[in-house]
C-alpha positions as CSV (number, residue, x, y, z in Angstrom):
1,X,74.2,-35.5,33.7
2,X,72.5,-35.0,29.8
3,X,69.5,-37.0,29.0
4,X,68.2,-37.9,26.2
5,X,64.2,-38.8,25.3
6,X,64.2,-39.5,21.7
7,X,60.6,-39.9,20.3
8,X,59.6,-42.1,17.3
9,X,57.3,-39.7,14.8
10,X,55.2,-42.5,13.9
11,X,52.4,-40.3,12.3
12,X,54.4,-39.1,10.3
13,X,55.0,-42.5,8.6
14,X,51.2,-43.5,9.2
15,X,50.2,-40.8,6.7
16,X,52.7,-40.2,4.5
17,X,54.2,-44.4,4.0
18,X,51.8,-46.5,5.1
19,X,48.0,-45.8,4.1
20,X,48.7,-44.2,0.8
21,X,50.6,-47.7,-0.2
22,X,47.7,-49.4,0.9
23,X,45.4,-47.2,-0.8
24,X,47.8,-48.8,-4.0
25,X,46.6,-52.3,-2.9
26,X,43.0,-51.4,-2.4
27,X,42.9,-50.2,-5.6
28,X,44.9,-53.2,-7.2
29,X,42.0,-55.4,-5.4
30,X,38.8,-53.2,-6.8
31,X,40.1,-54.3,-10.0
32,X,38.2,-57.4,-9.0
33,X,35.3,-55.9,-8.9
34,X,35.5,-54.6,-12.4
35,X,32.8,-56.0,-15.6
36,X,34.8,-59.2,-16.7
37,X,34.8,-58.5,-20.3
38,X,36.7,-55.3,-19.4
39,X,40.1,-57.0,-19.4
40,X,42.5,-53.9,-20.8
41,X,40.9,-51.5,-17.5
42,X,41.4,-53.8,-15.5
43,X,44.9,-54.6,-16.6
44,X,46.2,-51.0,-17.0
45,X,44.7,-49.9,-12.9
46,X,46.3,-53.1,-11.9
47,X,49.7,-53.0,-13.6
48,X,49.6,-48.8,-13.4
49,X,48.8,-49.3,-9.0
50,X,52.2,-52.0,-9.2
51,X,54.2,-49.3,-10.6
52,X,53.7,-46.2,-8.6
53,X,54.1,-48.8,-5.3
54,X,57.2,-49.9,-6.9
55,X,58.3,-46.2,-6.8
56,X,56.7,-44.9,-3.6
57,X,59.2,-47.9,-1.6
58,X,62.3,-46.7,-3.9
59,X,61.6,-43.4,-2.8
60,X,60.9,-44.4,0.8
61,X,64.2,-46.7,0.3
62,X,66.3,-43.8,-0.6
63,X,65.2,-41.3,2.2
64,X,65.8,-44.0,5.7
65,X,69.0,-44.5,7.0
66,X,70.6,-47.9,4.7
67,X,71.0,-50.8,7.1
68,X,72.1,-54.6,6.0
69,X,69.2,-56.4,7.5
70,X,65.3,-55.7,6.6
71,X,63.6,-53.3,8.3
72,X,59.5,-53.3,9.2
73,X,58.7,-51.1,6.3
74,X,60.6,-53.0,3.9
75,X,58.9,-56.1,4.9
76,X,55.5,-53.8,4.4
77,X,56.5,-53.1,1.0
78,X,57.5,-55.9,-0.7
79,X,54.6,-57.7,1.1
80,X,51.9,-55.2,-0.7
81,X,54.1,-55.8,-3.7
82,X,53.6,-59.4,-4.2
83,X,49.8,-58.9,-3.0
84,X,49.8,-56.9,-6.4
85,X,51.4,-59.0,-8.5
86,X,49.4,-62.3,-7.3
87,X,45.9,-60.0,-8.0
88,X,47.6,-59.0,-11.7
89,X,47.9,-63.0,-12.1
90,X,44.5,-63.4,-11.0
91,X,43.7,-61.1,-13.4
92,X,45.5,-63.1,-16.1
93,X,44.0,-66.3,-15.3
94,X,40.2,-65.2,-15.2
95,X,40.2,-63.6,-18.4
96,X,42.0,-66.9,-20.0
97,X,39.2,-68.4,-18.1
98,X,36.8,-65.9,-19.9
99,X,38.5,-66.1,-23.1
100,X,37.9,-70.3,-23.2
101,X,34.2,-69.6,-22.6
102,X,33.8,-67.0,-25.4
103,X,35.7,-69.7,-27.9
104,X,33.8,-72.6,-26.8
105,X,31.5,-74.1,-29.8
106,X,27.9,-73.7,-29.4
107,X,25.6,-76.3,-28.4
108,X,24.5,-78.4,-30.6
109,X,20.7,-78.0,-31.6
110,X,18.0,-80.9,-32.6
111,X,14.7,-80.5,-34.2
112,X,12.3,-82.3,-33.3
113,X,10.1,-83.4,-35.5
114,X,7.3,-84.5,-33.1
115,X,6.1,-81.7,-30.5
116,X,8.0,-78.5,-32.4
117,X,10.8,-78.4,-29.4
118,X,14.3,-77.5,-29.7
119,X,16.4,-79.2,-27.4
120,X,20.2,-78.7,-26.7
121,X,22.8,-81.5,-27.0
122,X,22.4,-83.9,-23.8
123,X,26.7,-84.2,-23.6
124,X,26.9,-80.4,-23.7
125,X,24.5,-79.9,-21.2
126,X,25.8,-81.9,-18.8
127,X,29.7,-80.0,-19.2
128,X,30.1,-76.7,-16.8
129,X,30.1,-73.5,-18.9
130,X,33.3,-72.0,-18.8
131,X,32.3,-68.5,-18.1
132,X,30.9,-69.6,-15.1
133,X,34.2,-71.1,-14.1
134,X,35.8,-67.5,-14.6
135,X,32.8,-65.9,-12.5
136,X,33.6,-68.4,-9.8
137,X,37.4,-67.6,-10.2
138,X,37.0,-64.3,-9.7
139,X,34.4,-64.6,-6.8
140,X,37.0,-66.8,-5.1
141,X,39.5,-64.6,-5.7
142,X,38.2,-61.2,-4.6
143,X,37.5,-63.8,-1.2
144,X,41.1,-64.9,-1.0
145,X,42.8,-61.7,-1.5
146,X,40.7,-59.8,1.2
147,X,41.3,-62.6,3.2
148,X,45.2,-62.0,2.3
149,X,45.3,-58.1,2.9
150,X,43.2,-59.1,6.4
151,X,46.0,-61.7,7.6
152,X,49.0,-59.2,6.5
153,X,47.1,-56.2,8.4
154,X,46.2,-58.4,11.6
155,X,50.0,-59.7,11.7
156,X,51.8,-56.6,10.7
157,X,49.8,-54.6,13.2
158,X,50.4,-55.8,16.4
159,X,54.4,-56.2,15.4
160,X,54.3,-52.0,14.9
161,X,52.3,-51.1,17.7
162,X,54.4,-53.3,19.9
163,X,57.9,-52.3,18.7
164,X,56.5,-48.7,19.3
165,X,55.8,-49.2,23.1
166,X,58.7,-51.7,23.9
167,X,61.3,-49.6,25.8
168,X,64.6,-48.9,25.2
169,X,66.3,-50.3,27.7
170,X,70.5,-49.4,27.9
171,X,72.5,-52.3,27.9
């Protein structure tokens, strides 16, 4: 009788797969934290990050066995891929956001006459600036996307740790 213990070599995906493509993501979602007027940095990390993810899981792709279904780190990768492109469309829409408020006419200004005061138009005063709407945006944003990364990790956790300890049991 011949037996057989075959052991998965799950470190070896841990460091080499797994935390250097998250290290991709983090660094997608720092891009958040960047100086908002600094559109073409942030932009270029962002975009530059999506790319050398995109290779890292066609590399990864080409060097596991080819099955028909999905596998976990397939699911992983194109997961982390769309978490980058939704940030790079964040990205997008807070510096429209940006760009309204730095295009927006000035307030008007009255003199007046009595008292030496300058006021500001009651109609503009009462509208929200729009670079505060892209300050909010982006707040709200770097809050949904860690709240994102959070959810995927605390789902796609549990599913590795638990196909790692479920037996193999012959049929």
């Amino acid at each position: 009788m011949v037996e057989f213990e075959f052991i998965n070599l799950y470190r070896y995906y841990i460091g080499n797969i797994f935390l250097p493509s998250l290290l991709f993501v983090i660094i997608c979602y720092t891009t958040l934290y960047f100086d908002l007027a600094d559109f073409e940095d942030r932009i270029m990390v962002s975009l530059t990050s999506l790319l050398v993810l995109s290779t890292f899981f066609n590399q990864v792709s080409q060097t596991i066995p080819r099955t028909a279904y999905l596998k976990l780190i397939d699911v992983w990768f194109l997961a982390l891929i769309c978490q980058q492109f939704f940030i790079i469309l964040a990205l997008v829409l807070i510096e429209t956001l940006r760009l309204r408020a730095s295009s927006a006419p000035a307030p008007a200004l009255r003199v007046s006459p009595v008292g030496g005061f300058v006021k500001t138009d009651k109609a503009f005063a009462r509208r929200k600036p729009v670079l505060s709407l892209a300050l909010r945006a982006n707040r709200s944003m770097r809050f949904l996307f860690a709240l994102s990364l959070v959810t995927l990790l605390s789902c796609f956790i549990p599913v590795c740790v638990y196909s790692l300890t479920a037996s193999i049991r012959p049929k």
